[in-house]
N, C-alpha and C positions, 0 to 999 in steps of 0.2 A: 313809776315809769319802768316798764321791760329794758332788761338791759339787750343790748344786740348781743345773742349765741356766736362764739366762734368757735371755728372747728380747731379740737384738742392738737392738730396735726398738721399745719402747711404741707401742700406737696412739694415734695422736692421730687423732680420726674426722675425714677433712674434711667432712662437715657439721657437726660441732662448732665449726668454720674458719669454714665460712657462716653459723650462725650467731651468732656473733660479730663477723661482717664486718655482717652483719645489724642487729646492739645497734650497732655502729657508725656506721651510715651511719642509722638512727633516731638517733643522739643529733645527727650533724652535719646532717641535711636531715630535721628530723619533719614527718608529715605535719599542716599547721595549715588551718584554716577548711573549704571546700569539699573538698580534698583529704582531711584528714582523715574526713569524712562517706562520701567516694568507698572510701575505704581501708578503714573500718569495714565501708561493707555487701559489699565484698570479702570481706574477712576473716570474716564470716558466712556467706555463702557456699559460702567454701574451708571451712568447718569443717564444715558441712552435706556436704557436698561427701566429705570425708575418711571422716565415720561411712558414709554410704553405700556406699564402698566396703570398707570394714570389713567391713560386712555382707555384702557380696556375694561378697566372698573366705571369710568363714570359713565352710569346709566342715559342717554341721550333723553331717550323717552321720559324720565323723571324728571330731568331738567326741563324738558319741554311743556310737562304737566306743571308746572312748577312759575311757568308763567304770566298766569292768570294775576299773581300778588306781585307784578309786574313794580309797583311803585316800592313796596320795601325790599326789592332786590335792588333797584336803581341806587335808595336812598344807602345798601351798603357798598354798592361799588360806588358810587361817589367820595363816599367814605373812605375807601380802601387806596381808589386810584386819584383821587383831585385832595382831599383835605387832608390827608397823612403826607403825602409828597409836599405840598404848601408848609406845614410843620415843618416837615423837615428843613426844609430849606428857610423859614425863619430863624431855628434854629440853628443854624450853620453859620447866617448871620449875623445871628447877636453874639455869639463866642468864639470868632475865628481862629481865636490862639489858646484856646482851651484845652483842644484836642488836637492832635496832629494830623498831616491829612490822610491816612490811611483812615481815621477811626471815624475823622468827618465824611470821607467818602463810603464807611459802612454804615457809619447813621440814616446816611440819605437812603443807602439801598435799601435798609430796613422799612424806609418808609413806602419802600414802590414795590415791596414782596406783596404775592396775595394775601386774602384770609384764611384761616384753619376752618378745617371741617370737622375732625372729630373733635376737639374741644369747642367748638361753639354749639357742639348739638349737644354735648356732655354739660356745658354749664348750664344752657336753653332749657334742659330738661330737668336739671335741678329746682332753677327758678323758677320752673311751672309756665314757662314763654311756649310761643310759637316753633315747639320743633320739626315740621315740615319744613317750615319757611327757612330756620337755621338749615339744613340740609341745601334747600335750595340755594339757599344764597351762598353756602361755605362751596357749594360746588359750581354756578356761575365767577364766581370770585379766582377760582380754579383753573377755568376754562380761560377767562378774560386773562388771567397773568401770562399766560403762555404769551402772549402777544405782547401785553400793556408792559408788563415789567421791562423787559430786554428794551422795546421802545423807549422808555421815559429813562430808563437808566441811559442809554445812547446818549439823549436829550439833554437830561439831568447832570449827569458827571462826567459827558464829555471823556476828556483823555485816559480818567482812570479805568474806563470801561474799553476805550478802543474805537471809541464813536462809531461811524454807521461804516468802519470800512467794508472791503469784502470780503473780508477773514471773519473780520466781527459775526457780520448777516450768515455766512456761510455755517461758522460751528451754532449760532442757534438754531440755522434749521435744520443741521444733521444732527447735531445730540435733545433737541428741545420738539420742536414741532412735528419732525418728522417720524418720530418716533411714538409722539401723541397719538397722531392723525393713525398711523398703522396699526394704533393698540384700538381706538375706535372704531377701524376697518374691519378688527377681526373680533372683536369684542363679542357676535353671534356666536363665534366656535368657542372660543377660549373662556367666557363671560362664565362659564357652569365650572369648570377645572378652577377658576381662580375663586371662584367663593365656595367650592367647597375644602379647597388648601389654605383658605384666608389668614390663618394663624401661620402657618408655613411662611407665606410669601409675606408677612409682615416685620419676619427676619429678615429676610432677604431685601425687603426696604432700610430697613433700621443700617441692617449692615453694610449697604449700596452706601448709604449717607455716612457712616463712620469710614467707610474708603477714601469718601470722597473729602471728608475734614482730615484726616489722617495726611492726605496728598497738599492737601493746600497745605496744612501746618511745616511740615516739611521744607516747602519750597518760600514758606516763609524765614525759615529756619537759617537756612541756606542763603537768603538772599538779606538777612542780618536785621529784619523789620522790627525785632523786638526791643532791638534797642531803645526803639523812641515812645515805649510804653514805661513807665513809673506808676505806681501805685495809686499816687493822687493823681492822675489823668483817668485810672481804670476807675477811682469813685466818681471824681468829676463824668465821666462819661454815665455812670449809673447814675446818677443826680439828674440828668440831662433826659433820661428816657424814663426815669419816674415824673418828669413833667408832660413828659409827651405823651405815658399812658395814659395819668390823670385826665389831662386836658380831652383826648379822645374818649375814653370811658364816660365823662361828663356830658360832652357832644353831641353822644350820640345819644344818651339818654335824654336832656334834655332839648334837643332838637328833632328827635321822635316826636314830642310831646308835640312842639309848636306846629310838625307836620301832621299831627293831627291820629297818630295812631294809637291804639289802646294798649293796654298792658302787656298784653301778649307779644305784640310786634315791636314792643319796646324792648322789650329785653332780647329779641331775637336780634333786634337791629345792634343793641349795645354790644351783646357779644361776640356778633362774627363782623359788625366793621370796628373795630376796637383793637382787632387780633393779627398777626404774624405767623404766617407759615415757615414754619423751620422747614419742614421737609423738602417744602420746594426751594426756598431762599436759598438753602445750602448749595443744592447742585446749579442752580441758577448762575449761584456767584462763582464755582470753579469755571465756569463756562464764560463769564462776563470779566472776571477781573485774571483769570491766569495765575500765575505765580502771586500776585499781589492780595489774592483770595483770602490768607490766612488772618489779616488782621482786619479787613473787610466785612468777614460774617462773625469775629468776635460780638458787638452791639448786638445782633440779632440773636445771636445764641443767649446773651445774658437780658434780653427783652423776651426770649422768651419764658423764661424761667418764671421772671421779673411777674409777667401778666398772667402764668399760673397759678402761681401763689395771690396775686388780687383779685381775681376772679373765683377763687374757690373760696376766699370769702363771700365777695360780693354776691354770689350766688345763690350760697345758704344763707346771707339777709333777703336776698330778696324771695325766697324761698317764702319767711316767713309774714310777708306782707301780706296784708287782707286783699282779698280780692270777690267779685261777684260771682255768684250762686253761674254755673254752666250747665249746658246739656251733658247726659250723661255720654253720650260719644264722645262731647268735644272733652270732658275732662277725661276721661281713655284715652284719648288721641296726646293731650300736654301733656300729662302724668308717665309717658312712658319711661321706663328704667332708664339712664344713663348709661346702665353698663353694655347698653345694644351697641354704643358706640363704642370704638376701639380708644387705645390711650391716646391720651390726649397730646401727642408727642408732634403729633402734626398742625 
């Protein structure tokens, strides 16, 4: 019996490094008084700032060509916005005094962040899956969060979000949506400048989001939330979201299966409903939870790491699984590099 290969090397993402080096240097130097003020309308900004180019890269037309495989894009936003939120909030239930509520209130939000795009077309293409359809789906996943996330967290966590006031609705759609819409709008002119700077402005994201975790940590800082973090609450919490991976990961594989799709859209479907957008989650949450941000998008940040590292195994097993004899286009079209996609940090 072949033993399962694994790779000599987990990732460990270094922007997961930075941001931690990040949480770090916010706990030893936060920013206080004027600095913090200066920091904050940075950090507003950079997040405005972020969505706009969101907008301006996602291809409308692709997503729109993209429609046709209409059933396994449903089947991963179902995934992403009704059975990850349901987890969560089982989860919340069955351990109410496990974690405190900052960290129960970043659990659930992890659950209502979109999917990733470039690690799910990065494992998709590992695994030999459907990477059109990964694309497609890690960018309606994308599109839907703008709306669904801020909603359901409204819904979901209630007070620690700020519910539906009009402060609430006001800053999502002056730093989230309106900022989308505008990068959409001009997406014609700007759409040629931004990929051929790609590498450029994907600093200029990285570093938008270490602003913006740099701000919350601070004002968590500040506002004394670390107290009610211990050690064994920070494994117990990782304990909690190694269940919630597994159990997704599993889900979606085999509930693929019972819907009826083949290998290919199995693995597309496993990967991009299975996953958590850091990039968006982060600035999401300085904009949803405020000052209370910092210990908020902790879960997310160590979920994300979390489903890097099981996923670039999972990958490379399923890499190695037999599969049927393809046409030679369609195996050009699965077989594409990985490295087309960008890190997998989003």
């Amino acid at each position: 019996m072949r033993r399962p290969h694994l790779p000599t090397r987990l990732p460990v993402d270094p922007y997961v490094l930075a941001l931690l080096a990040t949480v770090g240097l916010a706990a030893l130097l936060p920013a206080r008084g004027a600095a913090a003020t200066a920091a904050g309308a940075a950090s507003t900004a950079a997040v405005a700032l972020l969505f706009f180019l969101y907008g301006a890269r996602l291809s409308t037309r692709e997503a729109l060509d993209g429609l046709r495989h209409w059933r396994l894009h449903l089947t991963v936003l179902t995934c992403t916005f009704l059975l990850f939120p349901v987890l969560g909030l089982a989860l919340r239930a069955l351990a109410p005094g496990l974690l405190p509520p900052p960290l129960q209130s970043g659990l659930l939000f992890l659950c209502l962040v979109p999917s990733t795009v470039q690690s799910s077309i990065a494992f998709t293409s590992i695994a030999r899956g459907n990477v059109p359809a990964a694309i497609c789906a890690g960018s309606f996943s994308s599109l839907a969060g703008i709306v669904l996330t801020p909603l359901l967290a409204a819904v979901l966590l209630g007070g620690s979000t700020g519910g539906f006031s009009t402060d609430a609705i006001l800053k999502i759609t002056l730093q989230l949506l309106l900022p989308f819409l505008l990068g959409q709008a001009l997406r014609r002119w700007v759409g040629g400048f931004l990929t051929r700077h790609k590498k450029t402005l994907g600093y200029v994201d990285r570093g938008s989001i270490l602003l913006v975790v740099y701000t919350a940590f601070s004002a968590g800082m500040a506002a004394g939330i670390w107290q009610q973090v211990s050690p064994l609450r920070l494994g117990a919490l990782m304990l909690v979201e190694a269940v919630l991976l597994t159990v997704m990961l599993l889900g979606t594989w085999y509930g693929a299966a019972r819907l009826g799709f083949g290998r290919e859209d199995r693995i597309a479907i496993q990967f991009a409903g299975s996953k958590k957008s850091l990039a968006a989650g982060l600035p999401m949450a300085s904009v949803l939870f405020g000052a209370q941000a910092g210990l908020a998008v902790l879960p997310l940040m160590l979920f994300h790491q979390m489903q890097l590292m099981v996923c670039a195994v999972l990958a490379r097993r399923r890499a190695q699984d037999p599969r049927p004899e393809l046409p030679a286009d369609r195996v050009a079209e699965v077989s594409r590099p990985a490295q087309q996609a960008s890190s997998p940090h989003r």
